[in-house]
N, C-alpha and C positions, 0 to 999 in steps of 0.2 A: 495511672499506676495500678494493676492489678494484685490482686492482695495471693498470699500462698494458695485459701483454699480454694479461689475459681482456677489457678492454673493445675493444682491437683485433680478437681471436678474434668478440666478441660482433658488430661491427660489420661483418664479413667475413662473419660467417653471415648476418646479418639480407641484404648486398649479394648473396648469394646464394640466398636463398629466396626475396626478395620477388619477382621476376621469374617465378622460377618456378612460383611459386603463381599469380601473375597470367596465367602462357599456361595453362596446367591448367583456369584458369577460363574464358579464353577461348575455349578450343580443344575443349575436354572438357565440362567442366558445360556452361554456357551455351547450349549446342547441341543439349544432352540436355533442359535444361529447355523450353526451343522448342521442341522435338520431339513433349515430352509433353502441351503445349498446345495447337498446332496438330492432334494426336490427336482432341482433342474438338472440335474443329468443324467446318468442309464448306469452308473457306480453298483455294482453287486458288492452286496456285505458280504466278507468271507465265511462269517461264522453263523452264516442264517441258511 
């Protein structure tokens, strides 16, 4: 049986990673993975 304050601690962690995992993804991977796709093809950027 878990007591109040570890599922509070658990709930305060979760409200603090999940954001942060999601700009990592957004900012970081995501961009990397684009990156390495656009690699292998002859795609011109329109705004370069």
């Amino acid at each position: 049986m878990k007591t109040k304050g570890a599922q509070e601690r658990k709930r305060t962690f979760l409200l603090i990673t999940i954001p942060v995992i999601a700009l990592f993804f957004c900012f970081n991977t995501l961009p990397l993975i684009r990156g390495f796709i656009y690699s292998f093809t002859n795609f011109k950027v329109w705004f370069v």
